[in-house]
Legacy VTK file of the C-alpha trace (Angstrom):
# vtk DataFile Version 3.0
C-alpha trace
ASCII
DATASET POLYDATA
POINTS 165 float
-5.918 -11.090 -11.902
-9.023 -12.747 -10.909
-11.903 -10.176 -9.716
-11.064 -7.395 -8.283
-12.660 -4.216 -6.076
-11.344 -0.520 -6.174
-10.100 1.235 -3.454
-9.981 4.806 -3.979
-11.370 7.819 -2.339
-14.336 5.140 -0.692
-14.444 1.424 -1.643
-16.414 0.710 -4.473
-19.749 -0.795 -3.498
-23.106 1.477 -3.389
-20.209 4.494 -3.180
-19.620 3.698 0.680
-16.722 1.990 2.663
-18.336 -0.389 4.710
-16.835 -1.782 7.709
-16.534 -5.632 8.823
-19.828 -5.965 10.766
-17.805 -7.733 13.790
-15.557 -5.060 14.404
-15.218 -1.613 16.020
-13.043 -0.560 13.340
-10.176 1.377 13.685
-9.468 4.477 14.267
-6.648 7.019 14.450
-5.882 9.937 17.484
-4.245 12.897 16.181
-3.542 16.090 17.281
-5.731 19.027 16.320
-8.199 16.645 14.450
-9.279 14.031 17.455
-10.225 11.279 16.657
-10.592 9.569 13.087
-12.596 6.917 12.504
-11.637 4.160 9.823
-13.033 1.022 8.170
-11.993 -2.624 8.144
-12.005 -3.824 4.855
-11.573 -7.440 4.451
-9.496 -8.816 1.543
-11.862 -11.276 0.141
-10.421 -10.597 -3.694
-8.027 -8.012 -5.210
-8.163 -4.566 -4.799
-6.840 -1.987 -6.969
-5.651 0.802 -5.013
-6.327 4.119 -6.643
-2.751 5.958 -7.240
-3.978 9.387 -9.135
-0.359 10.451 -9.845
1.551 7.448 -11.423
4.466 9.028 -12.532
7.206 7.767 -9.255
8.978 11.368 -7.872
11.045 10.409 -4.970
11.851 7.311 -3.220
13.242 8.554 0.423
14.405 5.683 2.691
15.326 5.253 6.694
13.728 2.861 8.644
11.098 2.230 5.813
11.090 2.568 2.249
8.672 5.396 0.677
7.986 5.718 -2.776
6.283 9.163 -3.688
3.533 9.233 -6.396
2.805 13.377 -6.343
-0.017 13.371 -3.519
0.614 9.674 -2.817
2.841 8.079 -0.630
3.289 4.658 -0.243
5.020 3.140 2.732
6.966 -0.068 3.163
7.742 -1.158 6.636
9.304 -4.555 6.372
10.578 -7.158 3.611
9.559 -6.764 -0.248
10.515 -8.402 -3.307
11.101 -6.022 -6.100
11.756 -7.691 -10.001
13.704 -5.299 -12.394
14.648 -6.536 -15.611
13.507 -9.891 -15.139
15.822 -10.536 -11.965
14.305 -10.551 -8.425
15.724 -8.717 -5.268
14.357 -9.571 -1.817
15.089 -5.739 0.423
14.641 -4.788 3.466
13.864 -1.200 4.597
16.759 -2.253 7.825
19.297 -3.402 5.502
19.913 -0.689 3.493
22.737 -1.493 1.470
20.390 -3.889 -0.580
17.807 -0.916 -0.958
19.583 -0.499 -4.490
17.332 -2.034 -6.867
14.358 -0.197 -5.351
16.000 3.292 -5.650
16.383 1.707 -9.910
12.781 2.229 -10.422
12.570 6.237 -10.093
11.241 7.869 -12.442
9.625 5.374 -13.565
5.512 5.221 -14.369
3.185 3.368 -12.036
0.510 1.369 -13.885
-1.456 -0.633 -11.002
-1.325 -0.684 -7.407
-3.405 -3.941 -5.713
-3.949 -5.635 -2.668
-4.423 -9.035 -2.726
-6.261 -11.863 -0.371
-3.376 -12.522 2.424
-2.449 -8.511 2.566
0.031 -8.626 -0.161
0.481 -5.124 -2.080
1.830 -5.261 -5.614
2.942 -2.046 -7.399
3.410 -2.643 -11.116
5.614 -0.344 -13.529
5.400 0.202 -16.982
9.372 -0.686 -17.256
7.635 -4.439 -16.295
9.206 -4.043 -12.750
7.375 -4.815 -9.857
7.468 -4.663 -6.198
5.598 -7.007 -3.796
5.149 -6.687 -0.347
3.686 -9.206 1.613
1.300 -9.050 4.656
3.095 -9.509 8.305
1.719 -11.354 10.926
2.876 -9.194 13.811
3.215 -5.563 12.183
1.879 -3.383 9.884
3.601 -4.303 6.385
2.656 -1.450 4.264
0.837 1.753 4.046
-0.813 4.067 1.023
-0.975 7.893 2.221
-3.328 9.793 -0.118
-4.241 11.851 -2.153
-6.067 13.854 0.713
-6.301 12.537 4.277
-7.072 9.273 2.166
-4.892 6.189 4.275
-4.512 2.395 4.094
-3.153 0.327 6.023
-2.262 -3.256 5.781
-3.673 -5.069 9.367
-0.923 -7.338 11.021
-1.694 -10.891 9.010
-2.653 -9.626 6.271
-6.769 -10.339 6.327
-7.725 -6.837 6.771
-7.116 -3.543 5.751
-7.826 -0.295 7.857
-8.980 2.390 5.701
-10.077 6.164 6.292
-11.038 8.646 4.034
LINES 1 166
165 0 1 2 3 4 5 6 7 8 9 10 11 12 13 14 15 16 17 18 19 20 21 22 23 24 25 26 27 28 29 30 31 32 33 34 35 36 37 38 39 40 41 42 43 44 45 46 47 48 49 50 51 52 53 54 55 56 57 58 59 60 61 62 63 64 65 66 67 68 69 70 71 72 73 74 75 76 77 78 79 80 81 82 83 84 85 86 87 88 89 90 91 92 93 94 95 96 97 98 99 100 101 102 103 104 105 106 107 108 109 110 111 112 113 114 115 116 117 118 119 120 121 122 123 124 125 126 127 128 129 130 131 132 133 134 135 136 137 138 139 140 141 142 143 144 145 146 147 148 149 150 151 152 153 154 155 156 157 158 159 160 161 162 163 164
């Protein structure tokens, strides 16, 4: 898959996150904690998300779709493709009723997580299924939640993501 960074509990690079030099970077207001400060991280290649806990325990569903990785959550918010046995399924978290093939992959074993150039996140199984989930241009398209207070976020458009550790 071409070369490819880590993103885990920091980015990979001198052990640091380091954020775009021409932004503020984000940041995150929350009760109790104030204010959290993030990183921009542009997607200039692949990056493999770390997922400690590959083994896939829940996948809950309302307005989004969340698949549950033990400490890890990650957190669809609009249209995916997900390939099971070879066929392809395009979902979306608002129409539920084709949700189906994406509650087919519990229990099944994660074996990569990546982000790609454009904001596109690809979970690979061990079954061979896959889900992709491409950037948006006007909304946040996905999320990873954890382990920890570990979160990434996929920037409207798909150039960035937000990180915080």
């Amino acid at each position: 898959m071409g070369a490819r960074g880590y993103l885990a509990a920091q980015l990979v690079d001198s052990g640091r996150m380091t954020p775009s030099p021409s932004s503020g970077g984000p940041f995150i207001v929350g009760p109790g904690d104030g204010i959290r400060q993030g990183a921009r991280v542009p997607l200039h290649g692949e990056q493999v998300i770390s997922v400690p806990e590959a083994e896939l325990t829940s996948v809950r569903v309302n307005h989004q779709t969340r698949f549950q990785f033990g400490e890890t959550e990650v957190v669809i918010e609009s249209g995916s493709r997900v390939t099971v046995d070879g066929r392809e399924h395009d979902l979306d978290p608002s129409d539920r009723g084709l949700l189906g093939p994406a509650l087919a992959l519990y229990p099944w074993t994660l074996v990569l997580a990546c982000a790609a150039p454009g904001g596109t996140l690809t979970l690979e199984f061990a079954s061979g299924a896959r889900i992709e989930v491409p950037a948006d241009q006007n909304h946040e398209a996905w999320q990873v939640n954890g382990p920890g207070k570990r979160l990434i976020v996929c920037e409207p458009g798909g150039n960035n993501l937000s990180v915080w550790e």
